[in-house]
C-alpha positions as CSV (number, residue, x, y, z in Angstrom):
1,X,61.9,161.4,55.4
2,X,62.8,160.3,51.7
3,X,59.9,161.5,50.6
4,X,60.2,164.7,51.5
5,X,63.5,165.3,50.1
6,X,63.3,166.3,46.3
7,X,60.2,168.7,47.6
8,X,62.4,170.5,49.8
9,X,64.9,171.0,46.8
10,X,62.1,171.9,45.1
11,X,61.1,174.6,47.7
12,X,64.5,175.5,48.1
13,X,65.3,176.2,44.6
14,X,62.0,178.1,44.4
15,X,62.8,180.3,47.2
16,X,66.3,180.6,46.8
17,X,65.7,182.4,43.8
18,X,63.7,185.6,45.8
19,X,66.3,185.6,48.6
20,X,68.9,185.8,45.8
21,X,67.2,189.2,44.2
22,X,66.9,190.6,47.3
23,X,70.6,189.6,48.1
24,X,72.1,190.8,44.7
25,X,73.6,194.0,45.2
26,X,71.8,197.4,43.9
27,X,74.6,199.9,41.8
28,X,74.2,201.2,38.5
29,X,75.9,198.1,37.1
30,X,72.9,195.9,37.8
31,X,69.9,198.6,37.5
32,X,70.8,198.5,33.8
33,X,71.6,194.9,33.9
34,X,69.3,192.2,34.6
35,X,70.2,188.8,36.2
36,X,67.8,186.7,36.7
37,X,68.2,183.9,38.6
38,X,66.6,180.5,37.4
39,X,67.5,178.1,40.2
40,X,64.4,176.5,39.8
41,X,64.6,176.0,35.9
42,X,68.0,174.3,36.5
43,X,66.5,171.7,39.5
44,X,63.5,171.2,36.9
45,X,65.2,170.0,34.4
46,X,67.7,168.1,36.2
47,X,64.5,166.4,37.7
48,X,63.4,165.1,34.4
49,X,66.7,164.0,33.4
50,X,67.7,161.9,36.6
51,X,64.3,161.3,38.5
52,X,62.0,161.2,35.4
53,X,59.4,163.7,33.3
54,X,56.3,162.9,34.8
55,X,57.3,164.4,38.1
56,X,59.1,166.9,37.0
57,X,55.9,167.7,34.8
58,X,54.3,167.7,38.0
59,X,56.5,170.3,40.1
60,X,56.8,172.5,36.9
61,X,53.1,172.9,37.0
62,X,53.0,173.2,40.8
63,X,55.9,175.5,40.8
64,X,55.1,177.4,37.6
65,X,51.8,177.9,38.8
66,X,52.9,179.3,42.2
67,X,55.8,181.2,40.2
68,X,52.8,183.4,38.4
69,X,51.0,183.8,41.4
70,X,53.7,184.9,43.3
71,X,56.1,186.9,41.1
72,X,53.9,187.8,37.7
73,X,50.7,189.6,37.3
74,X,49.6,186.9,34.3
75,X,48.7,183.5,35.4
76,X,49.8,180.6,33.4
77,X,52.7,181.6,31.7
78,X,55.2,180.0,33.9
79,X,53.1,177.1,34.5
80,X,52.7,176.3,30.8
81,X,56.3,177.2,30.5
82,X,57.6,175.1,33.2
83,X,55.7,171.8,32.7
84,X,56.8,172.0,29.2
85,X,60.2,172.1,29.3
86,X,60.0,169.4,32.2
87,X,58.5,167.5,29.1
88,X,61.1,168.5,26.4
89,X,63.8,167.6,29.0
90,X,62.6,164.2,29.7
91,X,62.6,163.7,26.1
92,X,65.5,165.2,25.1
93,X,67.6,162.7,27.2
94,X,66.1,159.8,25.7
95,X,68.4,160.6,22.7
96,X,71.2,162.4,24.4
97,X,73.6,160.5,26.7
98,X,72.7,160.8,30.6
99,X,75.8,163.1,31.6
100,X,76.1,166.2,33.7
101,X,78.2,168.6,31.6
102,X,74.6,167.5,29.3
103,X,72.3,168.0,31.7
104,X,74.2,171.2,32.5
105,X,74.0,172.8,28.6
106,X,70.6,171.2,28.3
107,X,69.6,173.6,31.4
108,X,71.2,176.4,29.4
109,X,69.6,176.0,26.4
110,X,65.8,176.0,28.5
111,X,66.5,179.1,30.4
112,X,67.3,180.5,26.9
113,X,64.4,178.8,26.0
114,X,62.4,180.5,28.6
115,X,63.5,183.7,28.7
116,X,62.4,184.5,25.0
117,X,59.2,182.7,25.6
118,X,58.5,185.5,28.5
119,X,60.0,188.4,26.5
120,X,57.5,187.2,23.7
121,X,54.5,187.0,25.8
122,X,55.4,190.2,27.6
123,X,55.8,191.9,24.0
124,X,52.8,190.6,22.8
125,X,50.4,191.8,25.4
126,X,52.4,195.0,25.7
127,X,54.0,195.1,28.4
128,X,57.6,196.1,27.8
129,X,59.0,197.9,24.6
130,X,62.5,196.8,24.9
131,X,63.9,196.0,21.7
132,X,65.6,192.7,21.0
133,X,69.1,193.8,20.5
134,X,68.4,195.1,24.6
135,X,66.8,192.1,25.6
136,X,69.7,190.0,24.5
137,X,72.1,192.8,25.7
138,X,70.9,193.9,29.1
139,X,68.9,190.4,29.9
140,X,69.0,187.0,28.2
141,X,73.4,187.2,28.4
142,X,73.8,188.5,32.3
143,X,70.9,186.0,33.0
144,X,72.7,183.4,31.4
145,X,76.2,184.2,33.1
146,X,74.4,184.2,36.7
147,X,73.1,180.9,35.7
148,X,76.3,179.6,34.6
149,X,78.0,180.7,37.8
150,X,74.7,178.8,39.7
151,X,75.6,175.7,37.6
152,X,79.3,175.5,37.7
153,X,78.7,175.6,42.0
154,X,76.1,173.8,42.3
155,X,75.1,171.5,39.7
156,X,76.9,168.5,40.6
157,X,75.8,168.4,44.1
158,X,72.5,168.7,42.8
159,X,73.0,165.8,40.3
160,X,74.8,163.6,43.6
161,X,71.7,164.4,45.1
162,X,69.3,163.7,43.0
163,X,71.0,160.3,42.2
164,X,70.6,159.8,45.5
165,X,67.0,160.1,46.0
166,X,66.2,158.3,43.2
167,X,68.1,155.2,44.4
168,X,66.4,155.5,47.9
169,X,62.9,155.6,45.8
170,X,63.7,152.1,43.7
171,X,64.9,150.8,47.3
172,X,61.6,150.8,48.7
């Protein structure tokens, strides 16, 4: 049963994102604005700051790989995407200090991260005109206010938990 837990998170997260989409409601507001829900960004990297970076490599690359297949057309991007920032993350908390208002800005910063990385790749192969100024406008700033909203809810209990699984783990 301990085993199984962080992969259920990790499923959770995952799918939790789709049933949020579907969820969100549909008026004008939100045709014209996009929010895009990276629940499982946010459980990344709080995997590579309080479980470790080589298993949060591993479920980026799982996930990310999954992610393309699932809600992209281009395979890899995500997956490329995702096991790096598990890397930067793990990384990045060997200099900062181990805290959850960290942790929480750290996950911030890598859905920032991410989201220019896909708006780059997407411009590049040509697959959406949308100018900067409306990226950041009608994307990259309600994305990062949903994800805000995500973390001030539920990032604690997600820390609490994954404490808690990695104590079970060194118990054994």
């Amino acid at each position: 049963m301990k085993k199984s837990l962080l992969p259920f998170l990790a499923i959770l997260c995952f799918v939790s994102e789709s049933i949020f989409v579907d969820l969100w409601p549909k008026n004008d507001l939100y045709i014209d604005y996009f929010f895009v829900p990276r629940f499982f960004l946010v459980f990344l990297v709080f995997t590579a700051i309080y479980i470790g970076g080589t298993r949060a490599m591993i479920y980026g690359f799982i996930f990310g790989l999954l992610y393309d297949c699932v809600y992209t057309e281009l395979l890899g991007v995500y997956a490329f995407a995702f096991t790096l920032i598990a890397y930067l993350a793990a990384k990045a908390m060997k200099v900062l200090y181990q805290h959850w208002l960290i942790a929480c800005l750290l996950a911030l910063f890598f859905i920032t991260v991410l989201e220019f990385y896909v708006y780059g790749i997407q411009l590049l192969i040509g697959r959406t005109n949308m100018s900067l100024q409306t990226f950041c406008s009608h994307r990259l700033w309600p994305t990062l206010l949903l994800n805000i909203v995500f973390l001030f809810v539920l990032s604690y209990p997600l820390k609490q938990r994954l404490v808690k699984i990695k104590r079970l783990e060194q118990e054994d």
